[in-house]
mmCIF file of the C-alpha atoms, coordinates in Angstrom:
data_MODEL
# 
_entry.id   MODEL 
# 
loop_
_atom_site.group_PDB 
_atom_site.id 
_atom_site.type_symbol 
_atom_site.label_atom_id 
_atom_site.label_alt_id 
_atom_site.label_comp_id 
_atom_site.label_asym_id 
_atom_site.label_entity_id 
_atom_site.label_seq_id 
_atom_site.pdbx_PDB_ins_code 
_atom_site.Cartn_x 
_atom_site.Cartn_y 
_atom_site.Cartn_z 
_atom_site.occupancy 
_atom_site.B_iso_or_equiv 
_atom_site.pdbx_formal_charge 
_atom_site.auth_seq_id 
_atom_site.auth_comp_id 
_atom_site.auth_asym_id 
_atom_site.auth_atom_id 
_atom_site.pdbx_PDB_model_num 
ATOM 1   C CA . UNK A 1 1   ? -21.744 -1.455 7.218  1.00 0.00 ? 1   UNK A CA 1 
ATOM 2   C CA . UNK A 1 2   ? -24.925 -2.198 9.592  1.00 0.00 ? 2   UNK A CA 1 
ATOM 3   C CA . UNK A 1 3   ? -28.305 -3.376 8.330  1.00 0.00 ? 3   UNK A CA 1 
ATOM 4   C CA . UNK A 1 4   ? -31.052 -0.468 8.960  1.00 0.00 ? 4   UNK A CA 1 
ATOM 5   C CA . UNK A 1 5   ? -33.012 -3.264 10.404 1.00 0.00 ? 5   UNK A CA 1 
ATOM 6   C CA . UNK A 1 6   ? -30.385 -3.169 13.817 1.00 0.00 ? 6   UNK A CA 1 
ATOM 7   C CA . UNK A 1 7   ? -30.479 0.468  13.937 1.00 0.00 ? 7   UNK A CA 1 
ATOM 8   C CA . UNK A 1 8   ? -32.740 1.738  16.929 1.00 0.00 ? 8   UNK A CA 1 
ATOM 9   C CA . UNK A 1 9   ? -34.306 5.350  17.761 1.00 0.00 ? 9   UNK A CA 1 
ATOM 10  C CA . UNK A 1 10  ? -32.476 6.728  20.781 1.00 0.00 ? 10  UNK A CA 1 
ATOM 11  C CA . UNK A 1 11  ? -32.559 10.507 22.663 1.00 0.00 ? 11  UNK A CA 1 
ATOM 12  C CA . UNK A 1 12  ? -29.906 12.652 23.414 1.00 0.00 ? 12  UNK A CA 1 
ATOM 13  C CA . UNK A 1 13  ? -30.572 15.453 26.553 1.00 0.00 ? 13  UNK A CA 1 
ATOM 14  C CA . UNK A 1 14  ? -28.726 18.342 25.571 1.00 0.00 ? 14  UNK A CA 1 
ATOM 15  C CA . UNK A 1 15  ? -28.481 21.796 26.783 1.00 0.00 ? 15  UNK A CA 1 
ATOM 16  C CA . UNK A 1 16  ? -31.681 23.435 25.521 1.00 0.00 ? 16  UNK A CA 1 
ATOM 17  C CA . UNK A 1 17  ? -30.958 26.257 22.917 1.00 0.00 ? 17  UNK A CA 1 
ATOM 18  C CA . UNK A 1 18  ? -27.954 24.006 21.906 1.00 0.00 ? 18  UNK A CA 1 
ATOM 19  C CA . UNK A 1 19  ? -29.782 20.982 20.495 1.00 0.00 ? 19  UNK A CA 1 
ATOM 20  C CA . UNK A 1 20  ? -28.895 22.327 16.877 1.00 0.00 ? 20  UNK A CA 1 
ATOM 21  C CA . UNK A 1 21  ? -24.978 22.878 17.084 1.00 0.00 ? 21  UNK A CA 1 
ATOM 22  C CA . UNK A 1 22  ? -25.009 19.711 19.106 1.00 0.00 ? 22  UNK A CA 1 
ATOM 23  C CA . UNK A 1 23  ? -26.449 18.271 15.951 1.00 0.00 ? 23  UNK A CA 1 
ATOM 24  C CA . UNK A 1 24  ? -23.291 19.591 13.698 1.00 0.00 ? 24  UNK A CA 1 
ATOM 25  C CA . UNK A 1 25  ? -21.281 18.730 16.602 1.00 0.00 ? 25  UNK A CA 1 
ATOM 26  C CA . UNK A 1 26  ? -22.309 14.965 16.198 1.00 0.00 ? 26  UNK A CA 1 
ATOM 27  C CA . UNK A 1 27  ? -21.906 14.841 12.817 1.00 0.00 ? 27  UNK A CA 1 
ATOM 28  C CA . UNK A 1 28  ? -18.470 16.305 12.409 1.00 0.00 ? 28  UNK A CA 1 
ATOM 29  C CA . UNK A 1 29  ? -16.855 14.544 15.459 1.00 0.00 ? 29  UNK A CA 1 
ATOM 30  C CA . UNK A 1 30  ? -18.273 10.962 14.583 1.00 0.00 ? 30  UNK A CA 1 
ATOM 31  C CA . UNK A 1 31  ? -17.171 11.724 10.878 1.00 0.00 ? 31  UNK A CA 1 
ATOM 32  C CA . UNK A 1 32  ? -13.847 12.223 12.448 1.00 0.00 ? 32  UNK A CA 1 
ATOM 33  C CA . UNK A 1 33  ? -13.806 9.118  14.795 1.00 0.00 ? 33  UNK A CA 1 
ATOM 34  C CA . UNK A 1 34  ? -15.142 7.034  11.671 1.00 0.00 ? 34  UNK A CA 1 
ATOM 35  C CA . UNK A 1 35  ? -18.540 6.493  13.761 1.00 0.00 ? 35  UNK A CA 1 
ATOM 36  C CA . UNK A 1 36  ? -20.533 8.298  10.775 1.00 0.00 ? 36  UNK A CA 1 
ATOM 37  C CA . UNK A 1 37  ? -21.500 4.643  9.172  1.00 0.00 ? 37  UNK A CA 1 
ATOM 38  C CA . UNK A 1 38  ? -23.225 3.834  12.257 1.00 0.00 ? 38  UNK A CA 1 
ATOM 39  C CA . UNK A 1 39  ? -25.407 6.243  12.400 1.00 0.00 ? 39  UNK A CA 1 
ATOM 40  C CA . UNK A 1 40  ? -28.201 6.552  10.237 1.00 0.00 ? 40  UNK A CA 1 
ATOM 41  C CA . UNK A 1 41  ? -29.943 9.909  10.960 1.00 0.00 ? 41  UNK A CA 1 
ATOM 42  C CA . UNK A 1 42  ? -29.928 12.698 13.470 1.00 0.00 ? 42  UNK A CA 1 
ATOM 43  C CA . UNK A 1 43  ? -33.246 14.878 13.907 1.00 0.00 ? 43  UNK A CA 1 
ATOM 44  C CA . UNK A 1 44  ? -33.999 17.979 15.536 1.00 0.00 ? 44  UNK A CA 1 
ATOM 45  C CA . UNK A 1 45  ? -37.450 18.382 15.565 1.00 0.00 ? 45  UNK A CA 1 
ATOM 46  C CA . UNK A 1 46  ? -38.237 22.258 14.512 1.00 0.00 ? 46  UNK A CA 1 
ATOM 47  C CA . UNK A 1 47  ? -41.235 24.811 13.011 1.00 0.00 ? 47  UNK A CA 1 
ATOM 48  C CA . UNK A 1 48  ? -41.750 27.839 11.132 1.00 0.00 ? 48  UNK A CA 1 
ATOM 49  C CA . UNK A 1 49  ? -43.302 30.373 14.005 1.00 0.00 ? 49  UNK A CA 1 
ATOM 50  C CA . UNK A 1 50  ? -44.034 33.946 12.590 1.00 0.00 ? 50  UNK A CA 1 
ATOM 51  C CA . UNK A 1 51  ? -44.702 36.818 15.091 1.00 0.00 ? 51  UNK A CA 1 
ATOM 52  C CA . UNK A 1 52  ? -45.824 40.073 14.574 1.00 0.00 ? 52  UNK A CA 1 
ATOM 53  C CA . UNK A 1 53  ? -43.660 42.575 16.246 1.00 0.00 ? 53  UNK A CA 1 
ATOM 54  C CA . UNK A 1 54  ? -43.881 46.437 16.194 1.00 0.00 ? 54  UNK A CA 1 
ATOM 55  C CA . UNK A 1 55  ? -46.279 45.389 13.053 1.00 0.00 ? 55  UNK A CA 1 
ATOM 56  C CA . UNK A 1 56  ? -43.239 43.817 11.013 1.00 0.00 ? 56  UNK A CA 1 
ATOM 57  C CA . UNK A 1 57  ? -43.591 39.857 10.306 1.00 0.00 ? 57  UNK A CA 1 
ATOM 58  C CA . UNK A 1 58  ? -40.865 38.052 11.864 1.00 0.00 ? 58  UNK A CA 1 
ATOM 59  C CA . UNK A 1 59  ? -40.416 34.489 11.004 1.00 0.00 ? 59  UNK A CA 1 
ATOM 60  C CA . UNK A 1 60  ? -37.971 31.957 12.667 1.00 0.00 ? 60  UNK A CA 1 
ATOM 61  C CA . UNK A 1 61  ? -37.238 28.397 13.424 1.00 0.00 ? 61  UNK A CA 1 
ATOM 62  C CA . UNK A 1 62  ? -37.668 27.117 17.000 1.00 0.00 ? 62  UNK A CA 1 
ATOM 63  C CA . UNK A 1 63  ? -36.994 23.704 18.649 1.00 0.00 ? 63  UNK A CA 1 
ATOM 64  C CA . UNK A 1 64  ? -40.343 21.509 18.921 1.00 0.00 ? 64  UNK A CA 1 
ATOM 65  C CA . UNK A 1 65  ? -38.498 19.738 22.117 1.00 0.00 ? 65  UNK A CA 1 
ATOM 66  C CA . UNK A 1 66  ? -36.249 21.887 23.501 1.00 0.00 ? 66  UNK A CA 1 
ATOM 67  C CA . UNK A 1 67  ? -33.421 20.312 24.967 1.00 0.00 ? 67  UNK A CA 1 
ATOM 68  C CA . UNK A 1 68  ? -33.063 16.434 23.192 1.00 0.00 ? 68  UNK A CA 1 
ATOM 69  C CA . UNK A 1 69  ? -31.691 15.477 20.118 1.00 0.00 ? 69  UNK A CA 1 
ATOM 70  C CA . UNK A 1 70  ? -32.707 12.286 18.242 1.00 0.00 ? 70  UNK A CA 1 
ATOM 71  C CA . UNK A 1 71  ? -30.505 9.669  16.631 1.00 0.00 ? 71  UNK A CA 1 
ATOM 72  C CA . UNK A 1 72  ? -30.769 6.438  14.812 1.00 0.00 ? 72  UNK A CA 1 
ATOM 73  C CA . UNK A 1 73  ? -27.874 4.341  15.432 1.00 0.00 ? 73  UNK A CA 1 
ATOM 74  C CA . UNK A 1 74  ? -26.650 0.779  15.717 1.00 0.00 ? 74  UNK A CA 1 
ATOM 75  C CA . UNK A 1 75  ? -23.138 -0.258 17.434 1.00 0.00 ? 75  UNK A CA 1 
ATOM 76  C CA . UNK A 1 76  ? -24.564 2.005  20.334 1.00 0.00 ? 76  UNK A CA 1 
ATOM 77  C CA . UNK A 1 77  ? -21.174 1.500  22.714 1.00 0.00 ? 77  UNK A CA 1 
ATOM 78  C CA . UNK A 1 78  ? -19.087 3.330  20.815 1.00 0.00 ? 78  UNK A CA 1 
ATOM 79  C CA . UNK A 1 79  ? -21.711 5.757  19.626 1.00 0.00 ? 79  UNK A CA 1 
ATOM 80  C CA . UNK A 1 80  ? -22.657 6.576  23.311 1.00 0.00 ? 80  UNK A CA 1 
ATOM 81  C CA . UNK A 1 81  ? -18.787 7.275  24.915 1.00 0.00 ? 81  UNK A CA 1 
ATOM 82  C CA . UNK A 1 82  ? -18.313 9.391  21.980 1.00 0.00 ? 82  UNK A CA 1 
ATOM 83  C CA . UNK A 1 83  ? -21.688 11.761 22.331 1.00 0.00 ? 83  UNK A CA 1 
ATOM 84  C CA . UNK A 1 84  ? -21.358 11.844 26.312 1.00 0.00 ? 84  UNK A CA 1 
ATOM 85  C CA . UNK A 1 85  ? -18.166 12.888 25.593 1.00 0.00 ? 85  UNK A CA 1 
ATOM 86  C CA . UNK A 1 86  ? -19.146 15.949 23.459 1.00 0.00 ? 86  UNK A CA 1 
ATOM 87  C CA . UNK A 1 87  ? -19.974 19.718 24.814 1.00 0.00 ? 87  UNK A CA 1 
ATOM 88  C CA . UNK A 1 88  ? -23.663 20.415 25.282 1.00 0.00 ? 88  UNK A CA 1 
ATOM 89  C CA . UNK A 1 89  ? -24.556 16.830 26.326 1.00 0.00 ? 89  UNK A CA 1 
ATOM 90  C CA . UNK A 1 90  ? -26.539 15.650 29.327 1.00 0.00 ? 90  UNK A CA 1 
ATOM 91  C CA . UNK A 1 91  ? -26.686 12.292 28.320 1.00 0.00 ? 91  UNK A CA 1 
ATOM 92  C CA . UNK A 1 92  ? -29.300 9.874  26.734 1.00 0.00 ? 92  UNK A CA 1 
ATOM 93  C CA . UNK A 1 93  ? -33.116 9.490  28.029 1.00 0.00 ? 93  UNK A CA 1 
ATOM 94  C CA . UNK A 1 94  ? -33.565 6.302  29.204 1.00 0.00 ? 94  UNK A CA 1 
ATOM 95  C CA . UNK A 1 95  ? -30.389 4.751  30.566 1.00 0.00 ? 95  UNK A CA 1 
ATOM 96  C CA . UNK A 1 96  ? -30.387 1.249  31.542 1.00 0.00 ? 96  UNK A CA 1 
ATOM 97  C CA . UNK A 1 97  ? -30.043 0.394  35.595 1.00 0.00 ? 97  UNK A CA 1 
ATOM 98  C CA . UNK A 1 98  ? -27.467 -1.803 34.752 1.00 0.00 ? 98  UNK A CA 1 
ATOM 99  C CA . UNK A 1 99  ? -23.902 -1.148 35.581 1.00 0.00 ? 99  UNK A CA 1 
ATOM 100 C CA . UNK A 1 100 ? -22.864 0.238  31.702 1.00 0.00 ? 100 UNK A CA 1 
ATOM 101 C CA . UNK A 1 101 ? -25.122 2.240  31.787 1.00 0.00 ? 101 UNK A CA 1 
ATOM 102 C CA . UNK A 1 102 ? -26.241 2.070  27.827 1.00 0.00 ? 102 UNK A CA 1 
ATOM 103 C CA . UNK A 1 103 ? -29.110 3.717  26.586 1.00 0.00 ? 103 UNK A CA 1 
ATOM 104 C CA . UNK A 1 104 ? -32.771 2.140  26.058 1.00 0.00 ? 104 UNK A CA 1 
ATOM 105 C CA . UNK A 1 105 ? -34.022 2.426  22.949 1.00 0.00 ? 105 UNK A CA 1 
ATOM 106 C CA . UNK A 1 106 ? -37.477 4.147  22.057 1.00 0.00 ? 106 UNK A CA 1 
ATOM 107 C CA . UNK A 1 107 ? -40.344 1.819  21.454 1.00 0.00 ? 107 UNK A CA 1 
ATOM 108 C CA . UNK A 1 108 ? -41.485 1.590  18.292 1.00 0.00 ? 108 UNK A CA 1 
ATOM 109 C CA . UNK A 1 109 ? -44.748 3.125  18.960 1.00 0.00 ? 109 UNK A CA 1 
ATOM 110 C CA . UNK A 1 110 ? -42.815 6.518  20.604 1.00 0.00 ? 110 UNK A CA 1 
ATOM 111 C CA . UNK A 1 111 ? -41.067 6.267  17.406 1.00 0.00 ? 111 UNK A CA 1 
ATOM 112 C CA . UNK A 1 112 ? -44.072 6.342  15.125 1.00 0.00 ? 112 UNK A CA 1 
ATOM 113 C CA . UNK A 1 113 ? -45.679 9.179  17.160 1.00 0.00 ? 113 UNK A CA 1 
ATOM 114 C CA . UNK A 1 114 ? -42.279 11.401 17.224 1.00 0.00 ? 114 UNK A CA 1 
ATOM 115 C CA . UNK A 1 115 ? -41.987 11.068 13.554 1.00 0.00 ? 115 UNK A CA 1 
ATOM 116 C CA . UNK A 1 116 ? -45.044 11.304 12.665 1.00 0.00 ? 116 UNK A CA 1 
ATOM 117 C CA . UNK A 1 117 ? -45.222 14.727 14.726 1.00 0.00 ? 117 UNK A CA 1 
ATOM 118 C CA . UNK A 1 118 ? -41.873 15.647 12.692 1.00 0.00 ? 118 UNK A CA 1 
ATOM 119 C CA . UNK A 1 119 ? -43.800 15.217 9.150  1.00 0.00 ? 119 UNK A CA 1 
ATOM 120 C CA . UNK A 1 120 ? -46.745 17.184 10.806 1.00 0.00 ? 120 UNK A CA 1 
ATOM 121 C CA . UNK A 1 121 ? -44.519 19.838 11.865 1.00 0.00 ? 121 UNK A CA 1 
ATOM 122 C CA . UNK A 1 122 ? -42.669 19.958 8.228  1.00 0.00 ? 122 UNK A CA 1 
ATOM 123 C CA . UNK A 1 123 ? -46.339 19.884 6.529  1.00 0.00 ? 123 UNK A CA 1 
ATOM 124 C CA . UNK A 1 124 ? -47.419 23.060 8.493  1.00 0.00 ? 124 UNK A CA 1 
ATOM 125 C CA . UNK A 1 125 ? -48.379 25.879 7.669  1.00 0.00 ? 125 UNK A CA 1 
ATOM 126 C CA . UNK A 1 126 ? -46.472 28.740 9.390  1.00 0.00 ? 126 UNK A CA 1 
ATOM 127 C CA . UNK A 1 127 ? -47.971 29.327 12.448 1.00 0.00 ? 127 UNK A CA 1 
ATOM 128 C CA . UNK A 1 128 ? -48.816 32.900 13.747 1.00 0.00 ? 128 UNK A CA 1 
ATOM 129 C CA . UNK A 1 129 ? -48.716 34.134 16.997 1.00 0.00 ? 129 UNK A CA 1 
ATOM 130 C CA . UNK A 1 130 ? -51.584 36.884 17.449 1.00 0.00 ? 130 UNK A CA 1 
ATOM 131 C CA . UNK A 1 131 ? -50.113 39.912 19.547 1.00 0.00 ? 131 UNK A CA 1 
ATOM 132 C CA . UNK A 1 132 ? -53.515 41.346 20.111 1.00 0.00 ? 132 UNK A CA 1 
ATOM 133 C CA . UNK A 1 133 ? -56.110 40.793 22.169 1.00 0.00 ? 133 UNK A CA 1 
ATOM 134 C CA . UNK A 1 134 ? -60.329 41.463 22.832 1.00 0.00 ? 134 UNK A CA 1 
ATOM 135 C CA . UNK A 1 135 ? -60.874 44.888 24.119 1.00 0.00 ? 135 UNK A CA 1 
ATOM 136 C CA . UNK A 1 136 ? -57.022 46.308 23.733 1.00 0.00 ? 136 UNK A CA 1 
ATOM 137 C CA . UNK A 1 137 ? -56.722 49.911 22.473 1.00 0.00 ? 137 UNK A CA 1 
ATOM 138 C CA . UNK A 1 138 ? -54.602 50.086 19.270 1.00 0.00 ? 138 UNK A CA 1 
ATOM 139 C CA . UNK A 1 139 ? -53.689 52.227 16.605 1.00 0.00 ? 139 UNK A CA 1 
ATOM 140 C CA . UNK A 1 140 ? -54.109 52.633 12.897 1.00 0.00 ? 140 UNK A CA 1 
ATOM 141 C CA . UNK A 1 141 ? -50.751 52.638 11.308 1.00 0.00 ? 141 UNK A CA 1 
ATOM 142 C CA . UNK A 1 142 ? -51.297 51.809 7.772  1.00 0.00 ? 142 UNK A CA 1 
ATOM 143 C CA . UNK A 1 143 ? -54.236 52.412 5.130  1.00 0.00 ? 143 UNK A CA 1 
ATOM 144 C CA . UNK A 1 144 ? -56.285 55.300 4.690  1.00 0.00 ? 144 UNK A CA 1 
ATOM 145 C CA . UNK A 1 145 ? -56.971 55.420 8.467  1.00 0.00 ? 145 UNK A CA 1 
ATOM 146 C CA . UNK A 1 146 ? -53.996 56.079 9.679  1.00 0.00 ? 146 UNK A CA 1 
ATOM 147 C CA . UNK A 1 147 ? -53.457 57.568 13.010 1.00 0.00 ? 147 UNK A CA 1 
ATOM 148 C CA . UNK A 1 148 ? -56.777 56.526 13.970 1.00 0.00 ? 148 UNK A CA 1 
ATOM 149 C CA . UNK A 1 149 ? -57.397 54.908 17.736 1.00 0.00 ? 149 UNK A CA 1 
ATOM 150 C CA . UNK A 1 150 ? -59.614 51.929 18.290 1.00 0.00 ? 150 UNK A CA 1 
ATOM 151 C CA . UNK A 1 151 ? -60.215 48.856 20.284 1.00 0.00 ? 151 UNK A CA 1 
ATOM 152 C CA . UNK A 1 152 ? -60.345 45.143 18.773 1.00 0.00 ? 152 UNK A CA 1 
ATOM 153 C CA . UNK A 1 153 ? -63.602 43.551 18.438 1.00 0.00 ? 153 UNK A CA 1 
ATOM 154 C CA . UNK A 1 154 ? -63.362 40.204 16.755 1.00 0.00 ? 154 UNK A CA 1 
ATOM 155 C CA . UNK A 1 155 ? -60.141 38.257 16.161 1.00 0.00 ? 155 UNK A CA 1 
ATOM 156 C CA . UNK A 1 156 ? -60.437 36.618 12.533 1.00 0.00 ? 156 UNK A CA 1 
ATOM 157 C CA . UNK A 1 157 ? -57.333 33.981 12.925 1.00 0.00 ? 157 UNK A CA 1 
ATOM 158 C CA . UNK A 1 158 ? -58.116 32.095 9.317  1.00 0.00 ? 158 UNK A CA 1 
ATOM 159 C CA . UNK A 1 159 ? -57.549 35.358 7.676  1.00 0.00 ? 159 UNK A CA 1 
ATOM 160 C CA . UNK A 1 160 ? -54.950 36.941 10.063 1.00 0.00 ? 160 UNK A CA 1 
ATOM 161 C CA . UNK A 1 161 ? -57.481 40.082 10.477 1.00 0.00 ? 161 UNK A CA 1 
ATOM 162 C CA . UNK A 1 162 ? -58.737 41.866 13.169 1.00 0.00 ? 162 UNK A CA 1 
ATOM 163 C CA . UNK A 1 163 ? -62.168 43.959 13.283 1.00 0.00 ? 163 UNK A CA 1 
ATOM 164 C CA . UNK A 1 164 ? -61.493 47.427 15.144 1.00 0.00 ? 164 UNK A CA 1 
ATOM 165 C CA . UNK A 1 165 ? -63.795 49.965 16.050 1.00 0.00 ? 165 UNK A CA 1 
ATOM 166 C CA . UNK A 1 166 ? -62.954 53.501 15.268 1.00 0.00 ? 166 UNK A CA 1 
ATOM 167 C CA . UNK A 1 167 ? -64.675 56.696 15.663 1.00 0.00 ? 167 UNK A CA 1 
ATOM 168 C CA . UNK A 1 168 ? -64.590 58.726 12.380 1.00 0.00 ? 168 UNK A CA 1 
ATOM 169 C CA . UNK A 1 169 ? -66.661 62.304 12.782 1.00 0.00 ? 169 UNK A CA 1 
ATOM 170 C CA . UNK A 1 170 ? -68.066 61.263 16.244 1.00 0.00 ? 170 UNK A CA 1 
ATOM 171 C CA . UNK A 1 171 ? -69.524 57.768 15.210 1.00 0.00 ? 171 UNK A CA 1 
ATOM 172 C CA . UNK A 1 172 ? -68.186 54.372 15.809 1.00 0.00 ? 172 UNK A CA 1 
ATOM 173 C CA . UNK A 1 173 ? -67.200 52.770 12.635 1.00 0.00 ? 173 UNK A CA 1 
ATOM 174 C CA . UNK A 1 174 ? -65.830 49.072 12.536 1.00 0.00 ? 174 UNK A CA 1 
ATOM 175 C CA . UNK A 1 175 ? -62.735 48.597 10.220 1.00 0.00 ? 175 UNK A CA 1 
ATOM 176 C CA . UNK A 1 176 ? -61.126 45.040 8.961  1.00 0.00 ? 176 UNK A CA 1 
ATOM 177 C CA . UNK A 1 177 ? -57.290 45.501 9.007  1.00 0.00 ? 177 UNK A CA 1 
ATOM 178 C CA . UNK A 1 178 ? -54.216 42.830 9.013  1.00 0.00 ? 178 UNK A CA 1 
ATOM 179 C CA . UNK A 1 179 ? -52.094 42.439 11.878 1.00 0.00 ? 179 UNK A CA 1 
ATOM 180 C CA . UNK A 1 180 ? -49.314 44.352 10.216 1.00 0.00 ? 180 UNK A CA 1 
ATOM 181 C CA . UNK A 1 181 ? -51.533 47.308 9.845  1.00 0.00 ? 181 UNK A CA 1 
ATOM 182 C CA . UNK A 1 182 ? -51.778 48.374 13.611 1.00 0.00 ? 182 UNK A CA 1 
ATOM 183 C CA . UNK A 1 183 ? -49.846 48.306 16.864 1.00 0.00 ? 183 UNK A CA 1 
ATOM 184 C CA . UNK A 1 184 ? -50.414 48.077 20.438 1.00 0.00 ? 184 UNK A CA 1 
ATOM 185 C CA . UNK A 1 185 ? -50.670 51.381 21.922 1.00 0.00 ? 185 UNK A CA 1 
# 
């Protein structure tokens, strides 16, 4: 077995939207070679994104840096022909100008900023995306104003509300409603 100390931070360019099934991939293959003990993690930076869409909260996991994979690994020769050998592999960021080829490890400062951006990511809060906009005509579809018509005038992000001005019997009222209780018309 190899020390931790000898094992280096290295990326892996894969196709984007296949960085996580590349991740599996690794793990099962090199489990089968008997690679496994060499490497000592595999990281696919992700967050929580939540959207609002036709006023129904959708959340879902998407890929901080699409399109590279990230692996801790010592022994790198045989690690290397056995990931450029896989499906959904480009090959490794940062290949040496020499004639092999091999990859160049991250510095130890990329390292610290990459992980450290990893245990921000898996710290956050979920993240909404806000649908609306200043000025945009929408419609009431929840509450005891439903059916109502009005245009956003302030977007509250803290609190995930948005002030709307309606007009109930001729007069322009403002209302405070959630993004899930109006649409785009």
């Amino acid at each position: 077995m190899i020390d931790t100390q000898d094992k280096k931070w290295y990326v892996i360019r894969a196709i984007s939207g296949k960085e996580l099934k590349l991740k599996s991939e690794i793990i099962k293959d090199l489990a089968y070679e008997n690679l496994d003990q060499f490497i000592d993690d595999i990281l696919v930076p992700t967050e929580r994104v939540v959207q609002i869409r036709n006023g129904k909260k959708i959340s879902k996991e998407k890929v901080y840096y699409p399109g590279y994979v990230l692996v801790k690994s010592g022994e790198i020769e045989k690690v290397v022909s056995a990931i450029k050998s896989m499906n959904n592999v480009i090959g490794f960021l940062k290949e040496s100008k020499t004639s092999d080829g091999a990859p160049v490890p991250l510095r130890p400062i990329e390292v610290s900023r990459l992980l450290g951006k990893v245990d921000e990511l898996t710290m956050a809060t979920e993240m909404v995306s806000i649908p609306f906009k200043l000025g945009q005509s929408v419609k009431v579809i929840d509450g005891p104003f439903n059916g109502f018509n009005g245009t956003i005038e302030k977007i509250n992000e803290e609190k995930r509300k948005l002030e709307i001005m309606v007009k109930i019997f001729g007069r322009k009222t403002p209302l405070e409603l959630s993004y899930l209780q109006v649409e785009k018309i």
